[in-house]
C-alpha positions in Angstrom: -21.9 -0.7 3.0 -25.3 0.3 4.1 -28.5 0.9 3.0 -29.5 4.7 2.9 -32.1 5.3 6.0 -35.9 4.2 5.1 -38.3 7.1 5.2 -41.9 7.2 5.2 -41.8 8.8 1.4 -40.4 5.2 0.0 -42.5 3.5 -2.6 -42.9 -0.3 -2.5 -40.9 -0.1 -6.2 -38.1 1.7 -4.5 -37.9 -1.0 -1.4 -38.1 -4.1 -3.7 -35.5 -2.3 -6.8 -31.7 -2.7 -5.7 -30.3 -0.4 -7.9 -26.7 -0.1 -6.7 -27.0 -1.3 -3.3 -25.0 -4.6 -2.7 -27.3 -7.8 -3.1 -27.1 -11.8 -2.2 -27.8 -13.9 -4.9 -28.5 -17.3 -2.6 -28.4 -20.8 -4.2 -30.1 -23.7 -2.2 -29.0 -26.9 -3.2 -30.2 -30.6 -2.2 -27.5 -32.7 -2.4 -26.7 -36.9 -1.9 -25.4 -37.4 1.7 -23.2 -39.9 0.4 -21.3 -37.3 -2.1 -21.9 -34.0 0.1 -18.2 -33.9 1.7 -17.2 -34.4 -2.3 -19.7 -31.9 -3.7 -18.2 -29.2 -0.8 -14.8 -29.7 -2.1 -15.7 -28.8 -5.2 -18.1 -25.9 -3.9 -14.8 -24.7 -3.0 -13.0 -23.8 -5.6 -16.1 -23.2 -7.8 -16.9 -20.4 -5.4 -13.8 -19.1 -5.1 -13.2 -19.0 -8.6 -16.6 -17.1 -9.1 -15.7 -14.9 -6.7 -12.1 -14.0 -8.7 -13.2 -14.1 -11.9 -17.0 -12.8 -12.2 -17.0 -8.8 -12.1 -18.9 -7.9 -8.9 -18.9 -11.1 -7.4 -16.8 -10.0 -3.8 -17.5 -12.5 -1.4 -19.5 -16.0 -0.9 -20.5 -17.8 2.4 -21.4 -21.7 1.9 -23.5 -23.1 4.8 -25.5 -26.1 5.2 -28.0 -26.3 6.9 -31.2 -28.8 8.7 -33.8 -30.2 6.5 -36.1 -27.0 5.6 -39.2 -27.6 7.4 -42.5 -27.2 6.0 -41.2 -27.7 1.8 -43.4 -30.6 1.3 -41.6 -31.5 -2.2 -38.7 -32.3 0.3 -40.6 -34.7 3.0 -40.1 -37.9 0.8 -35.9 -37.6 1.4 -35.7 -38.4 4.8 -32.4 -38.5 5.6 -30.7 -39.2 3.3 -29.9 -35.9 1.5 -27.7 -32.7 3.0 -29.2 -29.3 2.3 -26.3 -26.5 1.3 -27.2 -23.0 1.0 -24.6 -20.4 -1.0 -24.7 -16.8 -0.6 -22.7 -14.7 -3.2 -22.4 -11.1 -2.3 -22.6 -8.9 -5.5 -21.7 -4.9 -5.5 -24.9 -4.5 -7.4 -27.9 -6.3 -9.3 -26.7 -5.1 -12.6 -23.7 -7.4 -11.8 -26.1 -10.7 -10.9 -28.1 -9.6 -14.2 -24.9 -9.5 -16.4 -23.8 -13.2 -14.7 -26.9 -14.7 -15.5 -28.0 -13.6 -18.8 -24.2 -14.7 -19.8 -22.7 -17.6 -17.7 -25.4 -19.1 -15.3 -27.3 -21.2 -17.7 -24.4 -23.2 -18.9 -22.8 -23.6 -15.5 -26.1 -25.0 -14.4 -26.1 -27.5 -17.2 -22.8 -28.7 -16.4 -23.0 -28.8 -12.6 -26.2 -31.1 -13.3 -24.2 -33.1 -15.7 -21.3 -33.5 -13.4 -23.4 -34.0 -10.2 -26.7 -34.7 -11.3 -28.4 -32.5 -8.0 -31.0 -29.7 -8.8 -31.0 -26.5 -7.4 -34.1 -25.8 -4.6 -34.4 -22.8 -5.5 -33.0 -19.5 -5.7 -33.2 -15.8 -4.4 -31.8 -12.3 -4.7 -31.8 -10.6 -1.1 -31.5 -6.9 -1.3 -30.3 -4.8 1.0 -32.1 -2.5 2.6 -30.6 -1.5 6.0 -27.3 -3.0 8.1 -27.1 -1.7 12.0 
């Protein structure tokens, strides 16, 4: 799906407000190098079970990627950690809103209780052109 064509009439709200154009919710997580290849198995099927179960959900990408460069809360790790980034593709932002005002919160209790890794952050990418 793509974006409708920008013209010069659109307002900063209307660039920045998804609406019901598809969005990636994008999870970056630090994890233990010593557990990563265990923590990827499980990625997995947590993903793929999101992506069957949660309404809107359609599709998810896992990568990993170098150490992020320039994040200065990550420059005492060294080596020692493996950096995973998850994109979800959603059909819409009301979708991401309904998933985390209702599930989110709890799976993130329960992945840190199970795995003990925190989350780098977070971010919703909006669409807003595809060539």
């Amino acid at each position: 799906m793509t974006a409708p064509a920008l013209t010069a009439d659109d307002s900063l709200a209307s660039l920045t407000c998804a609406g019901d154009a598809p969005i990636i919710y994008e999870v970056n997580l630090s994890v233990p190098r010593d557990r990563a290849r265990e923590y990827l198995r499980y990625l997995d099927s947590f993903t793929r079970n999101v992506c069957a179960t949660v309404p809107g959900f359609t599709k998810c990408s896992v990568y990993t990627q170098p150490k992020p460069s320039g994040l200065h809360w990550l420059s005492d790790e060294g080596d020692v950690k493996v950096y995973i980034v998850v994109h979800y593709h959603i059909d819409s932002e009301k979708h991401l809103d309904d998933y985390l005002s209702t599930a989110q919160d709890s799976i993130s209790k329960q992945d840190q209780n199970i795995w003990g890794f925190l989350v780098v952050n977070r971010r919703i990418l909006r669409l807003q052109f595809s060539l």
